[in-house]
C-alpha positions as CSV (number, residue, x, y, z in Angstrom):
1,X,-16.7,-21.5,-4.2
2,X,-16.3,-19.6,-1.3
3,X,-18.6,-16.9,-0.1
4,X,-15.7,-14.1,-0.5
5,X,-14.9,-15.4,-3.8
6,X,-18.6,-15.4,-5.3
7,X,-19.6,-11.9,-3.3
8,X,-16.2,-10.7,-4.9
9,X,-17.4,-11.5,-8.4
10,X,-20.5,-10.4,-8.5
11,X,-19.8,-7.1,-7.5
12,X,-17.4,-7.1,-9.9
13,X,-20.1,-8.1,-12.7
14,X,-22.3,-4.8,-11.3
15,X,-19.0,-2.9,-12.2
16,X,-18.9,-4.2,-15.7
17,X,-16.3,-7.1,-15.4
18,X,-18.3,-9.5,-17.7
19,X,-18.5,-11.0,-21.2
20,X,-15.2,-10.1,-21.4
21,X,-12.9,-11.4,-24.8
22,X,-9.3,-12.9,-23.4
23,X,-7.5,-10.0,-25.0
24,X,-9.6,-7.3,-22.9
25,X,-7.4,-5.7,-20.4
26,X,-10.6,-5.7,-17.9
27,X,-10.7,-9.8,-18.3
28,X,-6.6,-9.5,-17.5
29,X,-7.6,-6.7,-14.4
30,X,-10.6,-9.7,-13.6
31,X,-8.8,-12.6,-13.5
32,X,-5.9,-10.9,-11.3
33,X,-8.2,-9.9,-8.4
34,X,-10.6,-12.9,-8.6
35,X,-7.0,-15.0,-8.3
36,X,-5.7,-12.9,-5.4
37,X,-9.6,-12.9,-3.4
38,X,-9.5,-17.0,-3.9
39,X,-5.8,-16.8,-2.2
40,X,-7.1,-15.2,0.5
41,X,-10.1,-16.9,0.9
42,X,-8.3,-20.5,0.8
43,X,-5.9,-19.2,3.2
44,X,-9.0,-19.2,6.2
45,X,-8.6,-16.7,8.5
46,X,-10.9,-15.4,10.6
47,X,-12.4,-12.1,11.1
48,X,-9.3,-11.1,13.5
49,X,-6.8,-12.7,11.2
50,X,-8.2,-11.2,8.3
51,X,-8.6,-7.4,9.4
52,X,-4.7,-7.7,10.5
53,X,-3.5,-9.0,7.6
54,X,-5.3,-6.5,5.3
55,X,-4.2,-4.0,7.3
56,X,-0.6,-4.9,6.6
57,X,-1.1,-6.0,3.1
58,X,-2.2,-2.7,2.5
59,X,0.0,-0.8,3.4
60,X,2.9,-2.8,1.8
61,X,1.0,-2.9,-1.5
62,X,0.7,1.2,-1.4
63,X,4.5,0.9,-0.6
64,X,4.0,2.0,3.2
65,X,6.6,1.4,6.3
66,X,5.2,-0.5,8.9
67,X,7.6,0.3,11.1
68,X,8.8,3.9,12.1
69,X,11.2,5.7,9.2
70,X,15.1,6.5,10.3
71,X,17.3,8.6,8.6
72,X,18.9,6.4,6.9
73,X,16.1,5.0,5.0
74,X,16.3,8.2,2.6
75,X,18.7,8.4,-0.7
76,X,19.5,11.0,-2.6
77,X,17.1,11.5,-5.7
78,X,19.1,12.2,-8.8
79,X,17.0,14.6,-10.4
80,X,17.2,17.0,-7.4
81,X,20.6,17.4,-5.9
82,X,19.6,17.7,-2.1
83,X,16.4,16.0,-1.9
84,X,15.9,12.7,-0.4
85,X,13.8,10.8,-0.9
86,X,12.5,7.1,1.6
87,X,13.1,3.8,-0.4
88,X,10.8,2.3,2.2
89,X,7.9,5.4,1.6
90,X,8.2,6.7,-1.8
91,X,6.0,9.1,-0.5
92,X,8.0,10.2,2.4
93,X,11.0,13.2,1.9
94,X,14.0,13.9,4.1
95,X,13.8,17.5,5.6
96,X,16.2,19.9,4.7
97,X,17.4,20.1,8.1
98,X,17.5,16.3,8.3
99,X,15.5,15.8,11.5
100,X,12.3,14.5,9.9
101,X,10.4,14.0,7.2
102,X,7.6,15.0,5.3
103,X,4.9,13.1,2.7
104,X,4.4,14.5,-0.6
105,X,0.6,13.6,-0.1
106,X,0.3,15.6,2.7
107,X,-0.7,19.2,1.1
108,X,0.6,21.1,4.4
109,X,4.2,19.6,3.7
110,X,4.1,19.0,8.2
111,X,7.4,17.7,9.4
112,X,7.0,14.6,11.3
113,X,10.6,14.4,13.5
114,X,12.3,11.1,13.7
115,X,12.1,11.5,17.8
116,X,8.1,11.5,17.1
117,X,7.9,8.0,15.6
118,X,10.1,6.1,17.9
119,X,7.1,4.7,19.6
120,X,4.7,4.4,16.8
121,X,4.2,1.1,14.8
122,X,3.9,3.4,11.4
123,X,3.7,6.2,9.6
């Protein structure tokens, strides 16, 4: 067992992922991330290798862009006539002027402007 893979599950024991019945949803929960940490660790990367791809895996589980947003990566939302909302972001909304966009997480609504993002590798 790998060092990753045996740190991984013992700080999941400390959390309360143990003794668990096969029909706990925790065990399910468990046996998901202990698969996906022993994928990673078999796949050997090194401290470089590893902090990049985390950093991209994160993002594109939390649905992220990792490149900068256009225009035409927003649809119309069909509960709001005149909303649009990124299919690459979920969290990202077209501005009603249409020259940025906005993220529902941020609580100050900013507009970021599509100009802003050409050089950046995301949002």
């Amino acid at each position: 067992m790998s060092n990753l893979l045996e740190h991984a599950k013992t700080e999941l024991e400390l959390i309360g992922y143990k003794n668990m019945k096969w029909d706990d949803p925790n065990k399910w929960m468990y046996d998901n991330i202990v698969e996906i940490i022993k994928t990673f660790a078999e796949q050997g990367h090194s401290g470089g290798s590893a902090s990049y791809m985390l950093g991209i895996l994160e993002k594109l589980l939390r649905f992220k862009n990792l490149s900068p947003l256009r225009v035409e990566d927003f649809f119309e939302v069909d509960i709001s006539p005149g909303v649009y909302q990124c299919k690459r972001n979920p969290s990202m909304f077209l501005s009603e002027d249409k020259t940025g966009y906005y993220s529902v997480d941020d609580a100050d609504r900013k507009i970021i402007k599509f100009e802003e993002t050409k050089n950046e590798k995301s949002s």
